[in-house]
C-alpha positions as CSV (number, residue, x, y, z in Angstrom):
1,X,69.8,9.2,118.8
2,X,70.1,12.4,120.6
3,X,71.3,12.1,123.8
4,X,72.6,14.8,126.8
5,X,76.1,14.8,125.4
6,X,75.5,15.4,122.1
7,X,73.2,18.3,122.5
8,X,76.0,19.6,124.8
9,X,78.0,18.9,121.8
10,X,75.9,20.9,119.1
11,X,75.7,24.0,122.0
12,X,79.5,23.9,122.2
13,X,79.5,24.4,118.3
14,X,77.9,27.4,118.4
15,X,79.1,29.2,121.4
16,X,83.4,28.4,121.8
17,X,85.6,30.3,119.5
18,X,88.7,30.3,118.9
19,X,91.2,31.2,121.6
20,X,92.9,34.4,121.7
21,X,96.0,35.7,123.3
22,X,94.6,38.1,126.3
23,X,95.6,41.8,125.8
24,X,98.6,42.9,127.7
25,X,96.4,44.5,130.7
26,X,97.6,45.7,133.8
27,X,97.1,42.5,135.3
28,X,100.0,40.9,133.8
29,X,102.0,43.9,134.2
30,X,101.4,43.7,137.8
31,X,102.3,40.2,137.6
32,X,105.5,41.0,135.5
33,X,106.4,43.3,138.3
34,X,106.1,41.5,141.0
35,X,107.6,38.6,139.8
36,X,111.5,40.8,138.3
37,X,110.7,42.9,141.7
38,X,110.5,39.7,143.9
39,X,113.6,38.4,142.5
40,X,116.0,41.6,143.2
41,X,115.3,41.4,146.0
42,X,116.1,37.8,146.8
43,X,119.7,38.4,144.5
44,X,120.7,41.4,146.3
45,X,119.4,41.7,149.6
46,X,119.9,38.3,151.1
47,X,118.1,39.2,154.8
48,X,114.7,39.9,152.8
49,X,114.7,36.1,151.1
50,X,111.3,35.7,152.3
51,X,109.9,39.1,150.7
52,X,111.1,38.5,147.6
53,X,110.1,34.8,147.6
54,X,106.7,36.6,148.5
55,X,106.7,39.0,145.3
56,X,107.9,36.0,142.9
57,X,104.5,33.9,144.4
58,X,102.3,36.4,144.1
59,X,103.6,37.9,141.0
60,X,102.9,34.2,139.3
61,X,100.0,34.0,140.1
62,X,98.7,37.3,138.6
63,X,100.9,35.3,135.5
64,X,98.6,32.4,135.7
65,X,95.0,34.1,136.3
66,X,96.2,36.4,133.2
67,X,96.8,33.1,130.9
68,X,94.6,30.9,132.4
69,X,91.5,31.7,130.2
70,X,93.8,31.5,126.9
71,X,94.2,27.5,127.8
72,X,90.6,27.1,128.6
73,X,89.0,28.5,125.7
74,X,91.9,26.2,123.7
75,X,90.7,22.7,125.6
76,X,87.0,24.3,125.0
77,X,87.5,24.6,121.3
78,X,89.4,21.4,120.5
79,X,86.5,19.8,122.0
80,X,83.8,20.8,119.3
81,X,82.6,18.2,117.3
82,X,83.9,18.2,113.4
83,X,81.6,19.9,110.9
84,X,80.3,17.0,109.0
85,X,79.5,15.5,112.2
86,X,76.9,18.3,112.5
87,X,75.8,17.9,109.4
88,X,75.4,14.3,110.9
89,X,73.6,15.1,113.4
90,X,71.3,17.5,111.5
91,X,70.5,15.3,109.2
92,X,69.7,12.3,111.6
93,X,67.3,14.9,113.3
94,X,65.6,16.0,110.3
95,X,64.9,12.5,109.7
96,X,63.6,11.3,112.8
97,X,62.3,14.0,115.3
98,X,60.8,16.4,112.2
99,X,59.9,13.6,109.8
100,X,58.3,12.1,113.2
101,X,56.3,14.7,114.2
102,X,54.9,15.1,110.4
103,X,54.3,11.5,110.3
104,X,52.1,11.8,113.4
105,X,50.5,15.2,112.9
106,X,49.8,13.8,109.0
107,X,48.0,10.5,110.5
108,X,50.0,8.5,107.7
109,X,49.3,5.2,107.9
110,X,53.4,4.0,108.1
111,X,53.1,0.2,106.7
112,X,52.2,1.4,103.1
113,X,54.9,3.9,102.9
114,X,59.1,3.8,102.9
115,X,61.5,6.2,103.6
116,X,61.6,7.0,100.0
117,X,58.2,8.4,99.8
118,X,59.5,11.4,102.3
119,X,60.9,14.4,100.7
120,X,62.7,16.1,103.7
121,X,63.5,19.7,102.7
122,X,65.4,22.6,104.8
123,X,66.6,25.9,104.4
124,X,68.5,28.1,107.4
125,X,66.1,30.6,108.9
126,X,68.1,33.7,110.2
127,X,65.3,36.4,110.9
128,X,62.6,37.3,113.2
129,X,59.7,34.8,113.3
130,X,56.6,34.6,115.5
131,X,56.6,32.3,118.8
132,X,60.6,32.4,118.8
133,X,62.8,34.0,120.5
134,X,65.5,36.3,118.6
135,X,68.5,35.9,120.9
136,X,68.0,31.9,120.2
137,X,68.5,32.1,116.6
138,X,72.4,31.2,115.9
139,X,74.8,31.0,113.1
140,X,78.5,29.8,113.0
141,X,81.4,29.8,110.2
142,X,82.5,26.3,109.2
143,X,86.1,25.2,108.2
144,X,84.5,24.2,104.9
145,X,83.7,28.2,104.0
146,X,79.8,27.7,104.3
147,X,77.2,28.8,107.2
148,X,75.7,26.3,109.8
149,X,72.4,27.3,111.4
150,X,70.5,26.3,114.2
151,X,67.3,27.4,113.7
152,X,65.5,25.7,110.4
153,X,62.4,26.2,108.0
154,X,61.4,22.1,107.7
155,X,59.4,20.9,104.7
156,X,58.6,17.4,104.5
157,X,56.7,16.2,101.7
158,X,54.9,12.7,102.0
159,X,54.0,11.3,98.4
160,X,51.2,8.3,99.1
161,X,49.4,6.3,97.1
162,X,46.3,9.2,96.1
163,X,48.0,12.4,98.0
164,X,50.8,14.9,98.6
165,X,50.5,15.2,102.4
166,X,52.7,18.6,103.2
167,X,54.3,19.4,106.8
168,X,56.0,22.8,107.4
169,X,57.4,24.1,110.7
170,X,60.3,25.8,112.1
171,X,62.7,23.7,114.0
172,X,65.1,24.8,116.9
173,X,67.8,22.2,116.5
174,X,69.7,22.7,119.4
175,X,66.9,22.9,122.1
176,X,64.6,20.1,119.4
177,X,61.6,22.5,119.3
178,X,59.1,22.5,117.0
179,X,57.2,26.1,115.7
180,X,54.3,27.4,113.6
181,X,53.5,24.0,112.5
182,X,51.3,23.7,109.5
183,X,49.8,21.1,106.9
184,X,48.1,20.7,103.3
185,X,47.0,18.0,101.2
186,X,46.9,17.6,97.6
187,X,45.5,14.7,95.8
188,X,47.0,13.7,92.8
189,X,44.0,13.9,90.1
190,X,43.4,17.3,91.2
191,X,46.9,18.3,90.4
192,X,47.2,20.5,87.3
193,X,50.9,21.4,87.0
194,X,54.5,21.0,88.5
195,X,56.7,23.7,87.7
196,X,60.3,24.9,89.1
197,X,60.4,28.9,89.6
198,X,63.2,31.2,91.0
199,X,61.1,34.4,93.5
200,X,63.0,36.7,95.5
201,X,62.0,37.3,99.1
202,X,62.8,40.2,101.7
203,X,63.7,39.7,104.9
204,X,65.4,41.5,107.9
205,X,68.6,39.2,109.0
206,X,69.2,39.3,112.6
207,X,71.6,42.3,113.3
208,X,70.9,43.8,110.1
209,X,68.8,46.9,110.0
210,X,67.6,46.5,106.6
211,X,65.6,44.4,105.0
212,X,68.0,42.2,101.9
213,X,66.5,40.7,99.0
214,X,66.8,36.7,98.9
215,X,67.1,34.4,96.0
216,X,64.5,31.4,96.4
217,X,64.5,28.2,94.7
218,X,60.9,27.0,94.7
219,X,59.1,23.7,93.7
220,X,55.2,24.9,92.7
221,X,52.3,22.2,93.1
222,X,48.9,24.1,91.9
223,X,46.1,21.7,91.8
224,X,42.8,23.0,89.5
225,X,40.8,25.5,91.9
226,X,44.5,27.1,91.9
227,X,45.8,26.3,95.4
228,X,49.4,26.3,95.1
229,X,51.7,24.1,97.3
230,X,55.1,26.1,97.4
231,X,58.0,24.2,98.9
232,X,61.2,26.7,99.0
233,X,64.3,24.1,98.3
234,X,67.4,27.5,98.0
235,X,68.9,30.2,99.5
236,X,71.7,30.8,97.8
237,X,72.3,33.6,100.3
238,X,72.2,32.3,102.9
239,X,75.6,30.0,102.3
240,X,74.5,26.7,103.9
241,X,76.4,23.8,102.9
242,X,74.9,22.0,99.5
243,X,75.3,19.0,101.0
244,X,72.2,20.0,103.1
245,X,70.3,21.1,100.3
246,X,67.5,18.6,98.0
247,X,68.3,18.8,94.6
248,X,64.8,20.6,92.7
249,X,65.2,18.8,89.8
250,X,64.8,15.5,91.3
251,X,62.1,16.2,93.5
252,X,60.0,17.9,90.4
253,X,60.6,14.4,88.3
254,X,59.7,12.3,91.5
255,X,56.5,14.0,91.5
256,X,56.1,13.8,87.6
257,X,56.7,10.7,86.9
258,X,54.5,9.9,89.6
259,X,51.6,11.7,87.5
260,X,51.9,10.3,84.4
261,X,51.8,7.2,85.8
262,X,48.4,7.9,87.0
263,X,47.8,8.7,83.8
264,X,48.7,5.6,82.3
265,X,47.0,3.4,84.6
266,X,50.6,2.5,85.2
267,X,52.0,1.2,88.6
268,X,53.7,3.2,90.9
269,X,57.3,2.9,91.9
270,X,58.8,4.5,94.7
271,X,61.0,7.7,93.3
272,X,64.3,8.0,95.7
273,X,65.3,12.2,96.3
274,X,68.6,12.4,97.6
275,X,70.4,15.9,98.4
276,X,72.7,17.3,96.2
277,X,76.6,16.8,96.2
278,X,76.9,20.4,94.3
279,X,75.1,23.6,94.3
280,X,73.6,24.4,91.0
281,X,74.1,27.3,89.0
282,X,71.5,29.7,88.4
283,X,72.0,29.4,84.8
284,X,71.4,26.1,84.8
285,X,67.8,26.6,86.4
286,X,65.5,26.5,84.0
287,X,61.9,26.9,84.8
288,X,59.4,24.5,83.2
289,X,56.3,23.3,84.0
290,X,53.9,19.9,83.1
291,X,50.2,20.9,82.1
292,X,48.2,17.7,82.9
């Protein structure tokens, strides 16, 4: 549950670095200064104690207000939270305030459906989108060697009894905000093929000048008057941690199997998608695609 704290938490994440030595400026110079002047004076002129007790005083405290920033931003940054405790958190989010919102904005009917029916999937969004401001959108080095985001294209994917009911927006993490919502349905007898493609996208990072090319992993759903449902599950790019990613091969079968057992006259089981433990090689993507 999110509470005051643990937003304070994720904000700390993002904004407390590291903490640096401060230059040698003139302020601790001064200090320095003071501090060897005060105490010549107290060792060789013994009538002017109270001078050079004055120099040594103020001479530390130039000391202090020099180093005292050092030990702040150290207690500052020993107090973020561990990375897989944001990927926690994330998580937990994506599968309560997001999943939420698409539940309600859907209209699904909750008692005939589990949490295995959802397909929750996210990729980082790091560019300029409409309704959000630029100077919100964040991004922060992990110990683990990936990228951690704040700002997230959500996908979540409701598979019913007759429908795919679709949910897309853009989620502001931190601050729990929800953008440029939008929804699709597909029903399942007017589906006419499931496919796995690889598309590469441009885009204009934020602090970059030109646009890059990105790598997209996509899961296609084109029913027969060719609408296509395109759910974008990769980045490689963009370095997020795998462990927030939803493996495309299980989500294609999920929906698969769930087809052919239409077919069949067959009855439906619920088809679990969990995310993937590793990232998978491009090599090992191979595109294919069910004709019903």
């Amino acid at each position: 549950m999110r509470s005051a704290e643990r937003v304070s938490l994720m904000k700390k994440y993002f904004s407390v670095y590291k903490a640096e030595y401060p230059s040698f400026g003139r302020l601790l110079q001064l200090g320095v200064g003071l501090v060897i002047f005060g105490i010549a004076i107290i060792y060789f002129f013994n009538n002017t104690i109270l001078a050079g007790l004055i120099a040594v005083l103020i001479g530390s405290g130039l000391f202090t207000l020099w180093i005292r920033p050092y030990f702040r931003d150290k207690k500052l940054f020993s107090e973020r939270p561990h990375v897989q405790q944001m990927y926690n958190w994330l998580i937990a989010d994506l599968n309560t305030e997001v999943k939420n919102r698409a539940v309600e904005v859907l209209r699904l009917n909750m008692s005939n459906l589990h949490p295995e029916n959802f397909l929750i999937v996210s990729y980082p969004l790091y560019w300029s989108e409409a309704g959000i401001d630029e100077g919100t959108i964040l991004k922060r080095g992990t110990e683990d060697g990936t990228i951690l985001y704040n700002v997230w294209k959500v996908q979540v994917i409701a598979l019913t009894k007759n429908y795919i009911s679709f949910f897309n927006c853009t989620y502001d993490w931190i601050n729990n905000n929800l953008f440029n919502e939008r929804t699709n349905e597909f029903f399942y007898d007017d589906i006419s093929s499931v496919k796995n493609d690889v598309e590469s996208i441009s885009r204009k990072l934020i602090g970059n000048e030109e646009e890059v090319k990105l790598t997209t992993f996509v899961f296609k759903v084109t029913n027969m008057s060719s609408d296509t449902l395109s759910v974008i599950t990769k980045i490689p790019e963009l370095n997020y941690s795998p462990g927030l990613t939803v493996s495309l091969e299980k989500a294609v079968q999920a929906l698969r199997i769930i087809l052919r057992k239409r077919r069949y006259d067959e009855e439906q089981d619920s088809i679990i998608v969990e995310p993937e433990e590793k990232p998978k090689n491009e090599e090992d993507f191979n595109q294919t695609e069910t004709e019903k």
